[in-house]
C-alpha positions as CSV (number, residue, x, y, z in Angstrom):
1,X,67.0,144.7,144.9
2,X,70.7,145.3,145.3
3,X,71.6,142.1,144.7
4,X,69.5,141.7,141.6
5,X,71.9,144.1,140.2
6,X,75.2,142.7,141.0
7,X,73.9,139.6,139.4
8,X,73.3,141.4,136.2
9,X,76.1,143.5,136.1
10,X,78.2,139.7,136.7
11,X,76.5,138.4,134.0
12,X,76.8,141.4,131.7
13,X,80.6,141.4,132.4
14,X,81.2,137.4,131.7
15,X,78.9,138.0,128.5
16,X,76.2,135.4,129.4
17,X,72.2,135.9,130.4
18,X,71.1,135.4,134.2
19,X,69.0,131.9,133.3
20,X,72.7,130.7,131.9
21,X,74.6,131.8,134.9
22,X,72.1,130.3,137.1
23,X,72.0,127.3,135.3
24,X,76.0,127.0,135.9
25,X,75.6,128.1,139.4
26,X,73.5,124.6,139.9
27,X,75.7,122.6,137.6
28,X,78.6,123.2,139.3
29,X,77.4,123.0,143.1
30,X,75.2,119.5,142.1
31,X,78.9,118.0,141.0
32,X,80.8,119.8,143.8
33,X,78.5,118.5,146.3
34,X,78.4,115.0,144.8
35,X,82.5,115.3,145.2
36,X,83.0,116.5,148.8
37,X,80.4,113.8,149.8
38,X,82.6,111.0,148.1
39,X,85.9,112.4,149.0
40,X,84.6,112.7,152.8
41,X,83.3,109.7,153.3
42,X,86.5,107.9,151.5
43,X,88.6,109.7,153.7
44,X,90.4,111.7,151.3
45,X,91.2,114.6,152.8
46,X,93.5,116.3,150.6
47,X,90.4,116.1,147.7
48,X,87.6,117.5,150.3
49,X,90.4,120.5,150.8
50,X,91.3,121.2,147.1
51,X,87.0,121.1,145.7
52,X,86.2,123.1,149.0
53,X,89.0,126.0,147.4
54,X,89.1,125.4,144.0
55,X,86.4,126.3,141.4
56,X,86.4,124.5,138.1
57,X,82.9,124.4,137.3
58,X,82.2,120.9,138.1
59,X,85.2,119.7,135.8
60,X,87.9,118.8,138.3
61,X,84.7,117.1,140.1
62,X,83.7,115.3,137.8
63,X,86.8,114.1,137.0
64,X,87.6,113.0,140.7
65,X,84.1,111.3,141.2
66,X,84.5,109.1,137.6
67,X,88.4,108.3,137.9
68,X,90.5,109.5,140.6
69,X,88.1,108.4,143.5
70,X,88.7,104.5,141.8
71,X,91.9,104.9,142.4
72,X,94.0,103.8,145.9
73,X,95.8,106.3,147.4
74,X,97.4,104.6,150.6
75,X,100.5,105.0,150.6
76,X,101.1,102.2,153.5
77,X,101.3,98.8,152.4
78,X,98.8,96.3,153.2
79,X,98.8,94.0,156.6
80,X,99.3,90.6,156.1
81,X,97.0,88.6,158.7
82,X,98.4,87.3,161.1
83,X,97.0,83.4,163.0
84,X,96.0,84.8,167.0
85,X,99.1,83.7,169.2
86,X,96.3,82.1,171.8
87,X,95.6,79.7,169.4
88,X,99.0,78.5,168.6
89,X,99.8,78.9,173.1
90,X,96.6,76.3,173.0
91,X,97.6,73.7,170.1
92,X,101.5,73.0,171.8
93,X,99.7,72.4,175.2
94,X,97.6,70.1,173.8
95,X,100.7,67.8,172.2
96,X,102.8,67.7,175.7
């Protein structure tokens, strides 16, 4: 019962119904969710940190999922490969 009424008194201070304040409530944890999935299982940590503190109502989410998370953020350069040394140990035994 108690916390029927800090739910209205929340919605009567933001100027919006309880149906419409439920409605963002779902909105924004369907896109947060959706973002802390993505950004955890790319492995970028900094993301997972800032949608776990911040609250933007799905906007900064929904932002990161559509064009940040396309984007590379490694800052190391790509390895080159590299031909086994076995391989080369095996063809100059082979010419002798």
């Amino acid at each position: 019962m108690a916390e029927a009424n800090i739910y209205m008194i929340l919605a009567d201070s933001i100027g919006v119904t309880i149906p419409i304040l439920f409605a963002i409530l779902i909105w924004s944890l369907v896109w947060k969710a959706m973002a802390l999935w993505k950004s955890a299982r790319s492995t970028h940590f900094v993301w997972f940190i800032i949608f776990l503190l911040v609250h933007t109502v799905g906007i900064l989410e929904i932002l990161y999922l559509f064009v940040f998370s396309k984007m590379s953020f490694d800052s190391k350069p790509k390895k080159q490969k590299v031909k086994p040394v076995k391989k080369r140990i095996k063809k100059s035994k082979k010419k002798k």
